[in-house]
C-alpha positions as CSV (number, residue, x, y, z in Angstrom):
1,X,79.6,92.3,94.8
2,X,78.4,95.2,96.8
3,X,76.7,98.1,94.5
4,X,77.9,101.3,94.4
5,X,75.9,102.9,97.5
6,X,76.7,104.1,101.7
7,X,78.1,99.8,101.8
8,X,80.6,100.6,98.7
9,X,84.5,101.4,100.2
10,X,87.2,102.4,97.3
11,X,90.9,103.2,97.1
12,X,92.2,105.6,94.7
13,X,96.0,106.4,94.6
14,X,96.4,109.8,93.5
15,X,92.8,111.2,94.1
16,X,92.9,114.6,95.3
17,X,93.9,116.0,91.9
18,X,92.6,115.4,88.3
19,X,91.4,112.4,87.3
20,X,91.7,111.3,90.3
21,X,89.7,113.5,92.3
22,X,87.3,113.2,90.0
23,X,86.5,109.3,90.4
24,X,86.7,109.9,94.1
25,X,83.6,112.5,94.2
26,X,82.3,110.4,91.9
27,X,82.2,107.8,94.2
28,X,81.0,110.0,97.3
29,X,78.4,111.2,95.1
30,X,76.5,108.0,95.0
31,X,77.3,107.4,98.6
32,X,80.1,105.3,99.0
33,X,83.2,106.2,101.4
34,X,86.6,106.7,99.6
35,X,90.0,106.5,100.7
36,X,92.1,109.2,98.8
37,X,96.3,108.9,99.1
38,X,98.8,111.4,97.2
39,X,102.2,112.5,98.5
40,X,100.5,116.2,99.2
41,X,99.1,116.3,102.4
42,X,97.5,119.9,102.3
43,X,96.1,119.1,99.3
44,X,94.6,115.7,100.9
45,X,93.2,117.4,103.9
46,X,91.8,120.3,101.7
47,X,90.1,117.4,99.7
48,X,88.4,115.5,103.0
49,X,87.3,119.1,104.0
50,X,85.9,120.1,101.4
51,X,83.8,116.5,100.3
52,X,82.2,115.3,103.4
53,X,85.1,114.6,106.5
54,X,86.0,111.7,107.7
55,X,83.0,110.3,108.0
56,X,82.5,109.4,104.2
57,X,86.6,110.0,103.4
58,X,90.3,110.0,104.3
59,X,93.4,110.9,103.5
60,X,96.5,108.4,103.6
61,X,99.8,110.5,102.6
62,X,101.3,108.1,100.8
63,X,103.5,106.5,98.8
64,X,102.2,104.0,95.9
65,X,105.2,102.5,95.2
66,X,106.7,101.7,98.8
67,X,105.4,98.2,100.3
68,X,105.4,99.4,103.9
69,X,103.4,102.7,102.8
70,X,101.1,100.7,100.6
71,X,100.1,98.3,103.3
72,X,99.5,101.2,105.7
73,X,97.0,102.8,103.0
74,X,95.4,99.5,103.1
75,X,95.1,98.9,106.9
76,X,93.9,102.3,107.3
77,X,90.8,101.4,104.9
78,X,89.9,98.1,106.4
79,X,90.4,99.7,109.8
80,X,88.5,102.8,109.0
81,X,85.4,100.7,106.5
82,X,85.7,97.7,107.2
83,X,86.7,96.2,103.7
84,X,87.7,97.0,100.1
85,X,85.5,97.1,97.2
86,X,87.7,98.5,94.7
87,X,91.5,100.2,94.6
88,X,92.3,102.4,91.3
89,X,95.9,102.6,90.8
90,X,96.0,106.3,89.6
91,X,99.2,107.4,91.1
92,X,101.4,109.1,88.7
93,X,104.3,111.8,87.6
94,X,106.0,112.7,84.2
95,X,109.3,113.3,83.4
96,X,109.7,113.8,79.7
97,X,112.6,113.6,77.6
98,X,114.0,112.1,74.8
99,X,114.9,109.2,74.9
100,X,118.7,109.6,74.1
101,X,118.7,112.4,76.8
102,X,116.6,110.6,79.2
103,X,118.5,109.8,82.5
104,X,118.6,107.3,84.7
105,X,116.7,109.3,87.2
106,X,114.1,110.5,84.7
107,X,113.4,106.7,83.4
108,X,113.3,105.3,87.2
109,X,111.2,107.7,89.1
110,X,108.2,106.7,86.2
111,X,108.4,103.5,86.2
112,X,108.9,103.3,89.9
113,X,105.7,105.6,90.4
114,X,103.3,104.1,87.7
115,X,104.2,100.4,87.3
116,X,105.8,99.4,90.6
117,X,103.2,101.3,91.8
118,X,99.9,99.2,90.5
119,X,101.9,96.4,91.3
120,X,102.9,97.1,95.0
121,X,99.2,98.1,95.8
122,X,97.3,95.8,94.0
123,X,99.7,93.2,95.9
124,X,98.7,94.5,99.0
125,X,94.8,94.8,98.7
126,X,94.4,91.1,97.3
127,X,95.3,90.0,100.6
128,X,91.9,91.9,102.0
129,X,90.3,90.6,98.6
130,X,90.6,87.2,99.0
131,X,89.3,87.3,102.3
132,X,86.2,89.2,101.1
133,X,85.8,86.4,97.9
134,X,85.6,89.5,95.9
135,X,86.9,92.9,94.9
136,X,88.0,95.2,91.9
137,X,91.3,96.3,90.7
138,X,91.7,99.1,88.3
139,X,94.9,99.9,86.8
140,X,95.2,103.7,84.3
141,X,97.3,103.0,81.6
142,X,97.3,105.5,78.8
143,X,97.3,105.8,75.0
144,X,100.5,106.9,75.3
145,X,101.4,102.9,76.0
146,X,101.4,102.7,71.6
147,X,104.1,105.2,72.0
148,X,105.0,109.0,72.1
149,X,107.8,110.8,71.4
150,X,110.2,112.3,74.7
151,X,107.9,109.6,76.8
152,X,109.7,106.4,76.5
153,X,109.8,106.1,80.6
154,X,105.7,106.9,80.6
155,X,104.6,104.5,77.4
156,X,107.2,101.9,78.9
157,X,104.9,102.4,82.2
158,X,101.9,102.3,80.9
159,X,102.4,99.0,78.7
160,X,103.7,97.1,81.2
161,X,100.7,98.2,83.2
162,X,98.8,96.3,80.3
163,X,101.0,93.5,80.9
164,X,100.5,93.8,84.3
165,X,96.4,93.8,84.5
166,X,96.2,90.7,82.1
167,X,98.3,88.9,84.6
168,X,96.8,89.5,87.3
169,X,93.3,89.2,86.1
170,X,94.2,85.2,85.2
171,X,95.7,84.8,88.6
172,X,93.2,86.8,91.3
173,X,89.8,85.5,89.0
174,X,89.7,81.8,91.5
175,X,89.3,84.3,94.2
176,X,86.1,86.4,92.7
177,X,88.4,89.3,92.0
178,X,88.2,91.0,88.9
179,X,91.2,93.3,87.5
180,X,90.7,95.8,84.4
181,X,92.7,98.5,83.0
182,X,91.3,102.3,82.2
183,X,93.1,103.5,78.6
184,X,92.5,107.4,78.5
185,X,93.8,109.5,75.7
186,X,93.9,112.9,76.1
187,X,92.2,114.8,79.0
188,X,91.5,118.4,80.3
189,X,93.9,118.0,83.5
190,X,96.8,119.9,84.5
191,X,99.7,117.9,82.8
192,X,98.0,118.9,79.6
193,X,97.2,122.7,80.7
194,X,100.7,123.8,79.8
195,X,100.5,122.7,76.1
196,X,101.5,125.2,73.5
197,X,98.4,126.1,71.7
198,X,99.4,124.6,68.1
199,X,100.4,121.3,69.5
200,X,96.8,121.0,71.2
201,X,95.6,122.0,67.9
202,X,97.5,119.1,66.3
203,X,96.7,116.8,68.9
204,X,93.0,117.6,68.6
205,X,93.1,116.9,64.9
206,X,94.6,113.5,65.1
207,X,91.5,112.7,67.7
208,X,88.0,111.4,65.6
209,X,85.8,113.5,68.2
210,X,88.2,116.6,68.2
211,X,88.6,117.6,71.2
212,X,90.2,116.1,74.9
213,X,88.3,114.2,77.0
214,X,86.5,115.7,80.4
215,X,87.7,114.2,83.3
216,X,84.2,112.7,84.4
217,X,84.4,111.1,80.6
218,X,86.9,108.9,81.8
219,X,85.8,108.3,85.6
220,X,82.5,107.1,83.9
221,X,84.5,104.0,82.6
222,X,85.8,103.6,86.5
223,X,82.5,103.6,87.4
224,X,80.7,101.4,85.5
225,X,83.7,98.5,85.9
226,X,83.8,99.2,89.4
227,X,80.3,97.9,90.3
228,X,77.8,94.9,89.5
229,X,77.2,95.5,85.3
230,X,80.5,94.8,85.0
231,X,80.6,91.6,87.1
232,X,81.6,89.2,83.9
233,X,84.7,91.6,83.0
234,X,88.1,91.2,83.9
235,X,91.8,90.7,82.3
236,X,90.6,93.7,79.8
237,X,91.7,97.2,78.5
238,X,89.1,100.1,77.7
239,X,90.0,102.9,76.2
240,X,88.3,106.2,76.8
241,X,90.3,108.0,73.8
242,X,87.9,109.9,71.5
243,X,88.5,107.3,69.4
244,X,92.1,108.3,68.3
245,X,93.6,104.3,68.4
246,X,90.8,103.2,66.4
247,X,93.3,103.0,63.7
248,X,96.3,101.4,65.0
């Protein structure tokens, strides 16, 4: 397993914003080259610009949850680096409701985006993986996966991402690749920006460290399972989470 350094080559869905974005500087930072994809292209050229070019990282506009897309976003990689060290599946949307008011539409478009998603990627870089003898696949599932009211499409996601993981960590492990799933609870990104101040305050309360999580808390985690001190790990779920499902 390579370590994280200039040989190092990682996917991330979703990484020009948030978490995201932060993983993916994360990664540049200790000299690896990153492939970012999103749906925004402005957004993904603004983000190549503005960490390095092409020489340390692209953009793919894409989208996670379409096959032929997906296995563009992985040609791209090898054709561009050469191989693949690690894909995180961090590609996501919300569209809250409750659940007897949820549509159709509202209940599809998550699951599509979060679930199918991990799924149609992660399908698509094991073929590069097994060719390699090794890689990493990290899947973001959230605390929300226990449950949370007006998100049965998310926590629907998001546990069959667990699902998902576990599976695929017992099939992929013959071929040296190791799969692992990322648990945040609540972080200081833009889908939490527009909470009304008393339901922060409620949701900080219920969290033991009292307060939401920085999004270089939870790229930390994607780090370290992403290189060589986690090389005996895989088929696992670590939550970043301030501690708030230490009692469930």
């Amino acid at each position: 397993m390579n370590e994280i350094s200039k040989d190092f080559v990682a996917i991330v869905t979703g990484g020009v914003r948030g978490i995201g974005a932060v993983v993916s500087k994360k990664f540049l930072a200790r000299g690896a080259r990153v492939v970012v994809s999103d749906l925004d292209e402005q957004a993904g050229l603004a983000f190549v610009a503005e960490n390095g070019g092409e020489k340390k990282v692209r953009f793919v506009k894409a989208d996670a949850a379409d096959t032929d897309q997906a296995r563009a976003l992985i040609t791209t990689t090898v054709e561009a680096f050469g191989r693949i060290d690690v894909l995180i599946n961090n590609a996501g949307i919300t569209r809250d409701a409750f659940a007897h008011k949820m549509s159709d539409e509202q209940f599809d478009a998550v699951i599509r985006t979060h679930l199918r998603g991990a799924f149609i990627c992660s399908r698509a870089a094991y073929a590069v993986m097994r060719k390699q003898g090794d890689g990493v696949i990290l899947n973001t599932t959230s605390v929300s996966a226990l449950g949370n009211v007006g998100q049965a499409n998310y926590a629907a996601a998001k546990a069959g991402i667990i699902g998902l993981t576990k599976t695929m960590a017992l099939e992929f492990a013959r071929h040296g690749i190791r799969v692992n799933c990322v648990m945040p609870g609540f972080v200081e990104t833009r889908m939490t920006e527009g909470l009304p101040e008393k339901v922060r305050k409620g949701l900080e309360e219920r969290i033991p460290l009292k307060r939401f999580a920085k999004p270089a808390e939870i790229a930390s985690m994607h780090m370290f399972l992403a290189g060589p001190e986690a090389s005996y790990v895989t088929g696992q779920v670590f939550c970043v989470d301030g501690g708030l499902t230490t009692g469930f």
